[in-house]
MIDOSE-1310 file (N, C-alpha, C; in nm, 2 decimals, decimal comma, always signed):
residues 271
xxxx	-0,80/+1,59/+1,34/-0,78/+1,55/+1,20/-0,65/+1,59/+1,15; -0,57/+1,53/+1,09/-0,41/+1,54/+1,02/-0,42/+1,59/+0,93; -0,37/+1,69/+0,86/-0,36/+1,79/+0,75/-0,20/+1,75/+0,69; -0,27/+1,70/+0,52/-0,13/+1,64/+0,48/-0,09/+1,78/+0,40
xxxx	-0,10/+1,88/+0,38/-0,06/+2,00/+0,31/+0,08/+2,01/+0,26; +0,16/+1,99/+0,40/+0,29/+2,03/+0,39/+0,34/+1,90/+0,28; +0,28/+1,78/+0,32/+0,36/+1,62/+0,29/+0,37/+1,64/+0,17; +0,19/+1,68/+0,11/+0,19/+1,68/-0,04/+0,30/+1,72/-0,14
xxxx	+0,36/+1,92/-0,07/+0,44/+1,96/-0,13/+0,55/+1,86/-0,17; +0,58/+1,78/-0,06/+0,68/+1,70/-0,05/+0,67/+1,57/-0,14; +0,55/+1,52/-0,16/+0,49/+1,41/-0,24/+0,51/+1,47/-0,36; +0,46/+1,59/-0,41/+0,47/+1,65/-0,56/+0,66/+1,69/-0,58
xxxx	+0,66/+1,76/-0,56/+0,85/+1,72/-0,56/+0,92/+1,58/-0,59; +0,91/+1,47/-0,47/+0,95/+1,31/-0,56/+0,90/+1,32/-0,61; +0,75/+1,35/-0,65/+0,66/+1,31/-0,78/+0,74/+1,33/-0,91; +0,75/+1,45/-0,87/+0,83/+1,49/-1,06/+0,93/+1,46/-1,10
xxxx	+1,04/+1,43/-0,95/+1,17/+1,34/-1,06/+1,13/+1,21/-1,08; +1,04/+1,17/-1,03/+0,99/+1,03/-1,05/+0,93/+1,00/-1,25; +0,88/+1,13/-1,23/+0,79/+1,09/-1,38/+0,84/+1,05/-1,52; +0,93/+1,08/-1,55/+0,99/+1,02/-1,65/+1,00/+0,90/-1,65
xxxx	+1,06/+0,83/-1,50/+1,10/+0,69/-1,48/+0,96/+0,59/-1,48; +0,87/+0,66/-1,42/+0,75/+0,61/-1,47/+0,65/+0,56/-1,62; +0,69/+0,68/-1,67/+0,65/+0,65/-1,81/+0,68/+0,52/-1,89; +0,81/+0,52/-1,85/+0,89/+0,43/-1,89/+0,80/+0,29/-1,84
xxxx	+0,80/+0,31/-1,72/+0,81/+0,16/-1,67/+0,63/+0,11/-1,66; +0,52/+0,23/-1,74/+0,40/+0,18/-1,76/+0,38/+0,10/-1,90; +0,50/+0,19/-2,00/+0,51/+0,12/-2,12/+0,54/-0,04/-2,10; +0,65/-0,08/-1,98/+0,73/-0,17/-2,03/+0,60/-0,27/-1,94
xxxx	+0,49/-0,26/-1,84/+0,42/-0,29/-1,77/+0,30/-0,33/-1,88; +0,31/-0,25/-1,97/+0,20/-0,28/-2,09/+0,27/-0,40/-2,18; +0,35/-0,40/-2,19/+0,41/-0,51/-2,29/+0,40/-0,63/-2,25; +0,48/-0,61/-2,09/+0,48/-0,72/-2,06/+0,30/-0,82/-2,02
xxxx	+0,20/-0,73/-2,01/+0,07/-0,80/-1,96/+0,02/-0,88/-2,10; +0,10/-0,74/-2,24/+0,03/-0,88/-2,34/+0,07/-0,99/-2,40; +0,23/-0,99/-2,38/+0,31/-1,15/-2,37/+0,25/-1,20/-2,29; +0,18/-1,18/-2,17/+0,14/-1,30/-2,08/+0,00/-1,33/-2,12
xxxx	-0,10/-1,28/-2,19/-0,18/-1,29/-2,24/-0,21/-1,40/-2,33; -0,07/-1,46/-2,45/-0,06/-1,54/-2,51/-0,10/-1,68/-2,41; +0,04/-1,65/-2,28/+0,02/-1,82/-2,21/+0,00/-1,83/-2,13; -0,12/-1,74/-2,09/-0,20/-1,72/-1,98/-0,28/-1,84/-1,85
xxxx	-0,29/-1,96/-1,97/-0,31/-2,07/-1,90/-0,19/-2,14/-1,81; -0,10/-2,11/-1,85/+0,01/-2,19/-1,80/+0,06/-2,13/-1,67; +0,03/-1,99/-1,66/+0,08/-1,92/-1,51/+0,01/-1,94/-1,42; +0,08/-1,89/-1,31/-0,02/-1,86/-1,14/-0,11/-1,80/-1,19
xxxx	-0,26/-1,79/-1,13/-0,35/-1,69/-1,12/-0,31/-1,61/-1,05; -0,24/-1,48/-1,03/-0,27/-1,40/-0,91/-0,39/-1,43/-0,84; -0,40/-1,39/-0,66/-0,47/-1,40/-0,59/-0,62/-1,32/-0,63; -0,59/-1,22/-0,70/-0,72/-1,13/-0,70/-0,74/-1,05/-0,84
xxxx	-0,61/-1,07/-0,97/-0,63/-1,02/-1,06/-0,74/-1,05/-1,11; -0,82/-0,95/-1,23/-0,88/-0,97/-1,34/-0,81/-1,06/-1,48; -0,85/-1,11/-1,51/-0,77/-1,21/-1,66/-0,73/-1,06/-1,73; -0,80/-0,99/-1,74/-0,79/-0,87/-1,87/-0,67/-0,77/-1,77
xxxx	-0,64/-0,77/-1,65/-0,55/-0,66/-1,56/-0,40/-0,77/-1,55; -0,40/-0,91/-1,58/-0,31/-1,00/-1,55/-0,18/-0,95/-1,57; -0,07/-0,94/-1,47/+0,04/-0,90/-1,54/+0,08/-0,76/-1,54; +0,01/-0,64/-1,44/+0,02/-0,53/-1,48/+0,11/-0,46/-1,39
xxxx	+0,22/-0,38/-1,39/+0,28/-0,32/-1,30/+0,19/-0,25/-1,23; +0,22/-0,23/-1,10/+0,22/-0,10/-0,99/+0,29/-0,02/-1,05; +0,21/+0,10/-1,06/+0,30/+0,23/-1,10/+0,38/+0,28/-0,98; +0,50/+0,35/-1,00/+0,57/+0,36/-0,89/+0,51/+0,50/-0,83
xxxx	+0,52/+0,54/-0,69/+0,46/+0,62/-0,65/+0,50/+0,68/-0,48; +0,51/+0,82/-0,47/+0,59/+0,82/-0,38/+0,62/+0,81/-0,24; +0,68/+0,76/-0,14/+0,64/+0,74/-0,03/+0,57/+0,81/+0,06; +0,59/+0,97/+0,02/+0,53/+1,06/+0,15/+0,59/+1,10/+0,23
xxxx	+0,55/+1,15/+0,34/+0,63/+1,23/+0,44/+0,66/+1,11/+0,58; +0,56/+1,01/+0,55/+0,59/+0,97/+0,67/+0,64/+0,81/+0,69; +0,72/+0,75/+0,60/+0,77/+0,61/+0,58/+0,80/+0,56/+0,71; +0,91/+0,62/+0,74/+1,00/+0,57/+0,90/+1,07/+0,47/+0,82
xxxx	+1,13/+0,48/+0,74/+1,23/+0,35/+0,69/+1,39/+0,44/+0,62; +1,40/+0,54/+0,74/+1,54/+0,56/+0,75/+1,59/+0,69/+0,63; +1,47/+0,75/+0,57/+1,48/+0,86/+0,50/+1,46/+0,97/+0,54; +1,41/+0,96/+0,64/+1,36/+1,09/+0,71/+1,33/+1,11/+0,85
xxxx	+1,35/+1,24/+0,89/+1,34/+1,19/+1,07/+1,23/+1,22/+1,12; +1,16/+1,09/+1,23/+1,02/+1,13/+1,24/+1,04/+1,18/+1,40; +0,92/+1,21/+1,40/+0,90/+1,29/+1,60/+0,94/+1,14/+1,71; +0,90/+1,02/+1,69/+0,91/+0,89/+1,75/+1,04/+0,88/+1,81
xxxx	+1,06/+0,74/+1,82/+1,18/+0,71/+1,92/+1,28/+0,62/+1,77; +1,18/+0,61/+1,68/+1,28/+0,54/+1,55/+1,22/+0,65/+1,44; +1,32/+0,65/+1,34/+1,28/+0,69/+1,23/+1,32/+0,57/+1,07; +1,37/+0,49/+1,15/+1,37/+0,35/+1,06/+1,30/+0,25/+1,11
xxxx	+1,19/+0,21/+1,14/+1,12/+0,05/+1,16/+1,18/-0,05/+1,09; +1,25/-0,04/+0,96/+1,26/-0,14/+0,94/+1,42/-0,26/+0,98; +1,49/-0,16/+1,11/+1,59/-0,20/+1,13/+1,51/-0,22/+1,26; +1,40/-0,20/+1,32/+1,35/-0,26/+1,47/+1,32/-0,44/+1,49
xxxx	+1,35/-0,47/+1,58/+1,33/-0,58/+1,65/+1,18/-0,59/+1,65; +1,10/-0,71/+1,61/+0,97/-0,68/+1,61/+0,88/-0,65/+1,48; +0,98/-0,61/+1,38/+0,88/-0,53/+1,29/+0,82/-0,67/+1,14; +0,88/-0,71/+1,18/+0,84/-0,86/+1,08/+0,72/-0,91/+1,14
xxxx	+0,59/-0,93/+1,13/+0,47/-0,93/+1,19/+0,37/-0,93/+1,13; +0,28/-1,01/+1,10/+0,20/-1,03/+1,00/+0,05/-0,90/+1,09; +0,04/-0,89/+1,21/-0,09/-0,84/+1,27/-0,01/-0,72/+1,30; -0,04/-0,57/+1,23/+0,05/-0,48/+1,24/-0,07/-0,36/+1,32
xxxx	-0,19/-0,43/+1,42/-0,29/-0,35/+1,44/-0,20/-0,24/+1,57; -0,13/-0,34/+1,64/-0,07/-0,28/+1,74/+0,10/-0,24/+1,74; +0,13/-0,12/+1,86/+0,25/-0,11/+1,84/+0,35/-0,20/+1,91; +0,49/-0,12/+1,84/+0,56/-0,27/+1,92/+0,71/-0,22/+1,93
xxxx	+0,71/-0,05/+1,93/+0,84/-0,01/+2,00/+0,77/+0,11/+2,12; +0,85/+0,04/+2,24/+0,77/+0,14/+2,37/+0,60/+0,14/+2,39; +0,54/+0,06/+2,35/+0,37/+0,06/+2,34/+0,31/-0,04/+2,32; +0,20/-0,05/+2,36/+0,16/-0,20/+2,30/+0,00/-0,13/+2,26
xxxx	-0,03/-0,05/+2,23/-0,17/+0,02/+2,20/-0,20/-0,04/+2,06; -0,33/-0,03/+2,02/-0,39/-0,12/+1,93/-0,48/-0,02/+1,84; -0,48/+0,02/+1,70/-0,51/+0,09/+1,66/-0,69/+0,04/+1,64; -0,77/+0,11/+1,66/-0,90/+0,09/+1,67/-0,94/+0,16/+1,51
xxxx	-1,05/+0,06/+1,46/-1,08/+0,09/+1,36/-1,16/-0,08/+1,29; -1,22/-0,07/+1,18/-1,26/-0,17/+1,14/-1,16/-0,28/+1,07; -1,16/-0,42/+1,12/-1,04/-0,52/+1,11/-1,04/-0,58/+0,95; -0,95/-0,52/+0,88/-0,86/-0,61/+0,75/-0,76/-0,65/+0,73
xxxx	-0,83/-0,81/+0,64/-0,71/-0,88/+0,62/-0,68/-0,91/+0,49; -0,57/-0,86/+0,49/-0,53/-0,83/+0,33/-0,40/-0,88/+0,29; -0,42/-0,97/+0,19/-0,37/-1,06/+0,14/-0,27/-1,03/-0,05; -0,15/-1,04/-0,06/-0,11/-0,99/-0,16/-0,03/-1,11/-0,19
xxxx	-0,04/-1,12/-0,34/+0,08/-1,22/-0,44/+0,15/-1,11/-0,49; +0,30/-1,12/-0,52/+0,41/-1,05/-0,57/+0,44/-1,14/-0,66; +0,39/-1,05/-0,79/+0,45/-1,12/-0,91/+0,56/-1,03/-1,02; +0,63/-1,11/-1,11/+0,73/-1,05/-1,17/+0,64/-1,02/-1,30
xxxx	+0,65/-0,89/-1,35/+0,62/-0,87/-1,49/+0,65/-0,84/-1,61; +0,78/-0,85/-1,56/+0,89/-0,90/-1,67/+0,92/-1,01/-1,70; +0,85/-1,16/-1,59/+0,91/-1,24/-1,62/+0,79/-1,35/-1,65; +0,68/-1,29/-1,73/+0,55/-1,38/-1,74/+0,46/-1,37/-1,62
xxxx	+0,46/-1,29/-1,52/+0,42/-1,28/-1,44/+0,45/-1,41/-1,35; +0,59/-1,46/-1,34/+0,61/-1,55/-1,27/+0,61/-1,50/-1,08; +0,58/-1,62/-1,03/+0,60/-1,58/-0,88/+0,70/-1,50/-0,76; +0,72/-1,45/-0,70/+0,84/-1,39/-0,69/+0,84/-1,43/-0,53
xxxx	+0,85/-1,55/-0,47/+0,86/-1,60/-0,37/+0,98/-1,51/-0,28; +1,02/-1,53/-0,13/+1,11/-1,47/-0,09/+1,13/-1,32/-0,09; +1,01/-1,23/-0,16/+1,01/-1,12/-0,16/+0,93/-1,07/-0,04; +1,02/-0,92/+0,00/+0,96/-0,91/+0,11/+0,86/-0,72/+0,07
xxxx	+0,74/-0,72/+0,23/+0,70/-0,65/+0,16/+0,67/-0,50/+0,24; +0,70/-0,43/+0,34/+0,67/-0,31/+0,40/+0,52/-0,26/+0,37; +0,45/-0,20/+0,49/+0,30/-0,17/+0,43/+0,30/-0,09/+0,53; +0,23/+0,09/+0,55/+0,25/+0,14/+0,66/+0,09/+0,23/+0,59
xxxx	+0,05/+0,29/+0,69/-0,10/+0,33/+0,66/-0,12/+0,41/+0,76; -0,23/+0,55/+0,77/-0,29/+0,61/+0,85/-0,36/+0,54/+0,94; -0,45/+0,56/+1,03/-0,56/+0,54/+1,15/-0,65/+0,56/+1,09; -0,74/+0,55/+1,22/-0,92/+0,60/+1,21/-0,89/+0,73/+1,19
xxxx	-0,80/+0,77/+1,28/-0,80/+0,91/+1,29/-0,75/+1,02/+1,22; -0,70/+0,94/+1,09/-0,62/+1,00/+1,00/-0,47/+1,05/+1,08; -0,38/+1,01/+1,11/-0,28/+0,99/+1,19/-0,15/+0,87/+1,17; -0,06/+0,90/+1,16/+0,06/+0,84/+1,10/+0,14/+0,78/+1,23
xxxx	+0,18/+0,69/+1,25/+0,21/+0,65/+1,37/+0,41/+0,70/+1,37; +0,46/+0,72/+1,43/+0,56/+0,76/+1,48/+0,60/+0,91/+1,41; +0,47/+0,99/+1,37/+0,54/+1,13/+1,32/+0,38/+1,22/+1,39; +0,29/+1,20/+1,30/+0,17/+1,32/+1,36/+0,11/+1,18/+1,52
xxxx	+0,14/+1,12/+1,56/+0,08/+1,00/+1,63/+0,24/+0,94/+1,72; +0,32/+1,05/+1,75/+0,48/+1,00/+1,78/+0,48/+0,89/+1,88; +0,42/+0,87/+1,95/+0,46/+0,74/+2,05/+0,40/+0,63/+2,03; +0,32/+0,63/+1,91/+0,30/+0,47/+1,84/+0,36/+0,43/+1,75
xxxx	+0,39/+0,33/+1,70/+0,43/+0,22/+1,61/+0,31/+0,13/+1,52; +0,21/+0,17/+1,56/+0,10/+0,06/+1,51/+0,09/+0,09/+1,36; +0,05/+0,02/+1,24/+0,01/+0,04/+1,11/+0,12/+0,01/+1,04; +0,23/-0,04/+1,11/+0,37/-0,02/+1,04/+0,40/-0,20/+1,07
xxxx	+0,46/-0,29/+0,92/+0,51/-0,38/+0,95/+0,56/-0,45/+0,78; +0,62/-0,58/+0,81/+0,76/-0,66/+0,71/+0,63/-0,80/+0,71; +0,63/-0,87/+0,60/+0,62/-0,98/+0,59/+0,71/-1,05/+0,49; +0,68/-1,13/+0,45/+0,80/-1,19/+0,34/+0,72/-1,34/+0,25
xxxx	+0,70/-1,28/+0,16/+0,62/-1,37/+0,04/+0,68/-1,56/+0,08; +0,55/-1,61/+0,04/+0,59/-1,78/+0,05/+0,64/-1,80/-0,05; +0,63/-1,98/-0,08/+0,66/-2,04/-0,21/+0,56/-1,99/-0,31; +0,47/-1,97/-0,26/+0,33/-1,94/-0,38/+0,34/-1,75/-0,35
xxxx	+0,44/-1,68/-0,35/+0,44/-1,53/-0,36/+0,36/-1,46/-0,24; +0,27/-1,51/-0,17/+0,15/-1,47/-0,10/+0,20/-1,47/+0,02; +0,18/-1,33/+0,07/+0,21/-1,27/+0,24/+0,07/-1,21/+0,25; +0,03/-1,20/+0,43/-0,07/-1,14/+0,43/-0,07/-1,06/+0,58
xxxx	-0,12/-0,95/+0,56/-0,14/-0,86/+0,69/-0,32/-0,83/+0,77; -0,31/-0,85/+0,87/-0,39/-0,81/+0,96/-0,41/-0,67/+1,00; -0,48/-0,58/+0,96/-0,47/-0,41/+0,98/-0,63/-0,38/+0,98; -0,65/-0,27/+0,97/-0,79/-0,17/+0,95/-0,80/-0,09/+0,86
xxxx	-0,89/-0,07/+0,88/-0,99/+0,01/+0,75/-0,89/+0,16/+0,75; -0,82/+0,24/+0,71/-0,77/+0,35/+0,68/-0,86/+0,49/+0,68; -0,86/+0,61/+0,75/-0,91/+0,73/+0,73/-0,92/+0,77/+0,59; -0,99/+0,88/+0,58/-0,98/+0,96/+0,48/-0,92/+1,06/+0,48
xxxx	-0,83/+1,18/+0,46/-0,81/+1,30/+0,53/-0,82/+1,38/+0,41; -0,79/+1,52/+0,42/-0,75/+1,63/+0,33/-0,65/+1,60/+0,22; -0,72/+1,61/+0,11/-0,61/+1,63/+0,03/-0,56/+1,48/-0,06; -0,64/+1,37/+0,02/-0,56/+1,24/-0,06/-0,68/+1,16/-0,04
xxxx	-0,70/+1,06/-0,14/-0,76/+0,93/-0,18/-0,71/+0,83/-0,07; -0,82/+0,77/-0,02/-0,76/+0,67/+0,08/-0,61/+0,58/-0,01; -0,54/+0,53/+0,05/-0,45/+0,46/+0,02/-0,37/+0,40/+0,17; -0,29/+0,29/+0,11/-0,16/+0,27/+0,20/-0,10/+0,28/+0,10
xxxx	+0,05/+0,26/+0,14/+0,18/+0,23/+0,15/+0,22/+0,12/+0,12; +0,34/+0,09/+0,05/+0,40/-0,04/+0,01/+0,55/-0,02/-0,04; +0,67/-0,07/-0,01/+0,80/-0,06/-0,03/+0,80/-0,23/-0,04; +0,88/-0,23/-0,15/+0,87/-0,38/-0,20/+1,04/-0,42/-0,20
xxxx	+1,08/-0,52/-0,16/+1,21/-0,53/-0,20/+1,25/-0,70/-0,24; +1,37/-0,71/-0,27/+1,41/-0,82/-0,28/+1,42/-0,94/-0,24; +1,41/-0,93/-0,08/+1,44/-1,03/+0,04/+1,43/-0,93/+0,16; +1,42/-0,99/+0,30/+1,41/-0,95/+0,38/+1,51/-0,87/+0,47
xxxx	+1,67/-0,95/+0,39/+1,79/-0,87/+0,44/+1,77/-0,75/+0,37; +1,74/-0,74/+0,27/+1,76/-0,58/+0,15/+1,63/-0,44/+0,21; +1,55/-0,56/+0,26/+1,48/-0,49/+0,39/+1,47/-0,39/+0,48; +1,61/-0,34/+0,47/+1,70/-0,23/+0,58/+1,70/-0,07/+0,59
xxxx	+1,64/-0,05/+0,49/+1,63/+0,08/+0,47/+1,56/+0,16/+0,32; +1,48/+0,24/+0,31/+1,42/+0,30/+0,19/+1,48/+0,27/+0,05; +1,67/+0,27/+0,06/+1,69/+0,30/-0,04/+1,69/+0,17/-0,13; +1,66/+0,07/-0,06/+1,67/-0,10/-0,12/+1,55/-0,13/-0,20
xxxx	+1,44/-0,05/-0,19/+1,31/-0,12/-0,26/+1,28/-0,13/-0,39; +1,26/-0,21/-0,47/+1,23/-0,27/-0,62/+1,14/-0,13/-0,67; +1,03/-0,15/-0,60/+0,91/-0,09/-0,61/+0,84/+0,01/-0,46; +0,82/+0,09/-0,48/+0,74/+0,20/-0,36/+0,60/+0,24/-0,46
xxxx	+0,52/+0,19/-0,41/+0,40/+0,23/-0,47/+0,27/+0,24/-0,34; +0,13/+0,23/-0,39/+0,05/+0,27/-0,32/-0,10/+0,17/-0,35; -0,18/+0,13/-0,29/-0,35/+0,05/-0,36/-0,41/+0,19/-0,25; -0,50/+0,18/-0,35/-0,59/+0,22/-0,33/-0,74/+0,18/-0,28
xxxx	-0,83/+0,22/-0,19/-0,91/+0,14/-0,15/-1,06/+0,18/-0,22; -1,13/+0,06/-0,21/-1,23/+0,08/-0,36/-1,35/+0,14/-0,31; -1,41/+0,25/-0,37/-1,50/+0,37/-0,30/-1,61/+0,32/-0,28; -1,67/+0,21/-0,29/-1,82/+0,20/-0,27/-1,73/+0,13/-0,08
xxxx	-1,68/+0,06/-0,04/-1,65/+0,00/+0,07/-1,61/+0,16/+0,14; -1,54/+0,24/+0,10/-1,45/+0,37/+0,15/-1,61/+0,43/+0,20; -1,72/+0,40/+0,12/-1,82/+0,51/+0,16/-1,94/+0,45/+0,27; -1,91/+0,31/+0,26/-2,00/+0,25/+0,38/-1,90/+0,27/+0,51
xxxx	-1,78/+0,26/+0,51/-1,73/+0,25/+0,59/-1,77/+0,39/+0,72; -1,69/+0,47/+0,61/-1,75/+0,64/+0,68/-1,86/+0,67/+0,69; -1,97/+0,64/+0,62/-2,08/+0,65/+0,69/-2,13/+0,58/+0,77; -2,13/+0,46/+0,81/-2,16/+0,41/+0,90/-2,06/+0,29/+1,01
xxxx	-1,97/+0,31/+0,97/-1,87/+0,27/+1,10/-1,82/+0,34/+1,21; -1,81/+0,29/+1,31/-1,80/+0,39/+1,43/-1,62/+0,46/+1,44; -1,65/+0,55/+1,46/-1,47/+0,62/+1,47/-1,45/+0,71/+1,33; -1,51/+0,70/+1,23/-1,50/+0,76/+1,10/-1,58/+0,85/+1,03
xxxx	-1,62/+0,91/+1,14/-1,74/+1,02/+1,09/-1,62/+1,15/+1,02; -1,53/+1,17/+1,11/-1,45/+1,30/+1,01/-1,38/+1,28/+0,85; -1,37/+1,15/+0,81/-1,38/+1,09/+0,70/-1,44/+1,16/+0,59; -1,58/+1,14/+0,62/-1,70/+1,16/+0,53/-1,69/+1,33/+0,45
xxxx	-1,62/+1,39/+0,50/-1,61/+1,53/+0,41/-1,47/+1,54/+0,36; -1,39/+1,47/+0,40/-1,25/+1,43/+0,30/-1,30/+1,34/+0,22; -1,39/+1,24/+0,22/-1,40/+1,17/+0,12/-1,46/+1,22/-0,01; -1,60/+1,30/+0,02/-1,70/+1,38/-0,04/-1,59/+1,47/-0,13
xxxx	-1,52/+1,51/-0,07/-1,43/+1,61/-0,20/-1,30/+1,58/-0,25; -1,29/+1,41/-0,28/-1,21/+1,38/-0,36/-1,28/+1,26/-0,41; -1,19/+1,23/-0,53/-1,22/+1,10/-0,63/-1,05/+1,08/-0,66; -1,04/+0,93/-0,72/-0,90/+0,88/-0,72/-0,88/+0,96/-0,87
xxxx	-0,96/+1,03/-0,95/-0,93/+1,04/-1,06/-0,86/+1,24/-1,05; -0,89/+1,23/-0,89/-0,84/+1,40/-0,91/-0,74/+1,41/-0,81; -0,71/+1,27/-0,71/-0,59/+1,26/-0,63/-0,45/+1,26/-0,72; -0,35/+1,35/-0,58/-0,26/+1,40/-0,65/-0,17/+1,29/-0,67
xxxx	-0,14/+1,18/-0,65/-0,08/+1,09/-0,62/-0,15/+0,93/-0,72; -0,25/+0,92/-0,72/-0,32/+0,83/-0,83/-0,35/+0,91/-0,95; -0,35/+1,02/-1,02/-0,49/+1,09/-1,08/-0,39/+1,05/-1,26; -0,26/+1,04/-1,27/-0,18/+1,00/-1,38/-0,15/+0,86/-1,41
xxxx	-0,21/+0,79/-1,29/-0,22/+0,61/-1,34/-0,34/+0,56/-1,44; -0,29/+0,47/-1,54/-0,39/+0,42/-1,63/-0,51/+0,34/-1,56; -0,59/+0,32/-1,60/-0,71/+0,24/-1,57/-0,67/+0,12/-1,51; -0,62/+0,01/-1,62/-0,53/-0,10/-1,59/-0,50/-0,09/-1,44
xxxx	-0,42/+0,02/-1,45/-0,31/+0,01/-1,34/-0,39/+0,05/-1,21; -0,48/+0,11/-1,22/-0,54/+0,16/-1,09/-0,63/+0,01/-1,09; -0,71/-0,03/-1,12/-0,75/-0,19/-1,11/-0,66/-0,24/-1,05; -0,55/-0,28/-1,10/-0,47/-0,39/-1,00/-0,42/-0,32/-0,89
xxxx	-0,42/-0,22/-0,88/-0,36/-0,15/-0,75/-0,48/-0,14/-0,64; -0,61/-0,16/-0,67/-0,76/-0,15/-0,58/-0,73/-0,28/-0,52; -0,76/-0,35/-0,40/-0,78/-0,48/-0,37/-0,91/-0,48/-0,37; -0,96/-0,57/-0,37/-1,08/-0,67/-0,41/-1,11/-0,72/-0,26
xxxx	-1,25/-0,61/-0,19/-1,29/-0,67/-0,05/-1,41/-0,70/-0,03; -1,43/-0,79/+0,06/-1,51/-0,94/+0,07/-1,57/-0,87/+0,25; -1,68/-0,91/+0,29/-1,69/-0,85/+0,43/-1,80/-0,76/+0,46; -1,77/-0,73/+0,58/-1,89/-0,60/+0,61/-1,82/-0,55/+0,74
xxxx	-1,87/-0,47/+0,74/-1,84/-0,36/+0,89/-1,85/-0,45/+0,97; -1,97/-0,52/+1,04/-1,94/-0,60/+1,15/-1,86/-0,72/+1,15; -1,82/-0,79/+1,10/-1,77/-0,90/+1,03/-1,61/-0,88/+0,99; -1,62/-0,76/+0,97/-1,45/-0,72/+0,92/-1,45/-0,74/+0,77
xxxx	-1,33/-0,68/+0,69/-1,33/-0,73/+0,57/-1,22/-0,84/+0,53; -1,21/-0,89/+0,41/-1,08/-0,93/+0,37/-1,10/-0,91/+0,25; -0,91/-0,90/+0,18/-0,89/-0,83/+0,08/-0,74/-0,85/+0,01; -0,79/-0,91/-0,14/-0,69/-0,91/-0,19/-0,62/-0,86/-0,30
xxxx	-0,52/-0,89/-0,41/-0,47/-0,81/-0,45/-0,32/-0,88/-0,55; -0,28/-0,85/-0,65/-0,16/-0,87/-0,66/-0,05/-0,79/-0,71; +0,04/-0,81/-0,67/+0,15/-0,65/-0,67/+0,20/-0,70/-0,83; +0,22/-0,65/-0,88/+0,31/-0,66/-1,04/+0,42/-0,56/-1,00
xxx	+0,55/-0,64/-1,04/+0,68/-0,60/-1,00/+0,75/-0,62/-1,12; +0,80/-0,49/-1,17/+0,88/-0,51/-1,27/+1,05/-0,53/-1,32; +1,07/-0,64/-1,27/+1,20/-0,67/-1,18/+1,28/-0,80/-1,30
């Protein structure tokens, strides 16, 4: 099992120069959802919003210790993926520098619209989107997990904003609320490195599926007592996001353990 202890320190540190900038940008996330509110008929539906969540920023939130996108150096053979050959890939189950191993765990397919929320919640086509996540095993691939690549990949939004990824059900570990990872940027050239992204934030996965999963999916039994002693409302990393905002940050899953799930979601980008 992975012990995020040290990461956290490191998560609460960006956290706090982060917070001011946040404040800011939940106000301006609030404004903007209730101008769209007025001409709500006339927009995209997001893929998975609520009419009453329409429009809401991701709060921004920090990457962690283990990105690989060129901020930090991991134990692997890259500490940037996103300059690798390969890493644009919609099925991010397996690795794809030096390995071709397949991360085992239950199969999701999780589907996101990138919308603008400063701009009526218009579409934001051409946007690209980084997504990197733990294992079954609670395990990070190219730092506590060094000779894999798997969990880690680029897609790049259509005409209608919608990119979608192929991955698994995520561990639970010490210390944090299930989540992934998300680095959002502009296009797929701006793509290049940590410091280009619009938005770095985090979804969170919704507890009644988090608790069937660990209890009765195979590979996730060490789960069940990191889960048992946390809630998203006392995670260090979600626990200062509004209601609103943790809603549109949850994706919306469809599925069963045997069957796999699918799951969607829409990112609010305040761009």
């Amino acid at each position: 099992m992975h012990h995020e202890d040290g990461g956290l320190k490191q998560d609460l540190a960006i956290f706090a120069r982060m917070l001011e900038r946040r404040r800011a940008l939940k106000l301006f996330g609030a404004a903007a959802g209730f101008a769209a509110l007025g001409g709500i008929g006339k927009l995209l539906t997001p893929v998975a919003a609520a009419a009453g969540d329409h429009c809401v920023a991701d709060a921004p939130e920090t990457a962690g210790p283990y990105p690989a996108d060129g901020t930090n150096q991991s134990q692997g053979p890259t500490s940037d993926v996103l300059t690798e050959a390969g890493v644009v890939r919609r099925d991010i189950r397996s690795s794809f520098i030096g390995s071709v191993a397949k991360a085992k765990g239950v199969p999701v397919k999780l589907t996101m619209q990138v919308v603008n929320t400063h701009g009526g919640c218009a579409i934001l086509p051409g946007y690209a989107v980084y997504i990197w996540q733990c294992d079954r095993d609670a395990g990070y691939s190219l730092y506590t997990v060094p000779k894999e690549s798997y969990l880690r990949g680029v897609q790049v939004a259509d005409e209608n904003g919608n990119l979608t990824f192929k991955t698994i059900f995520p561990a639970c570990y010490p210390g944090r609320y299930p989540h992934m990872h998300l680095e959002i940027f502009e296009s797929l050239e701006q793509a290049t490195n940590g410091h280009n992204a619009v938005l770095t934030t985090q979804l969170a996965l919704p507890g009644d599926v988090c608790q069937d999963v660990y209890d009765n999916a195979p590979g996730y039994r060490a789960s069940r007592t990191s889960f048992a002693n946390i809630s998203i409302e006392t995670d260090s990393v979600f626990r200062d996001d509004t209601k609103r905002q943790l809603r549109a940050m949850t994706p919306k899953f469809e599925g069963s353990i045997k069957d796999g799930y699918t799951a969607t979601c829409t990112l609010g980008v305040p761009v």
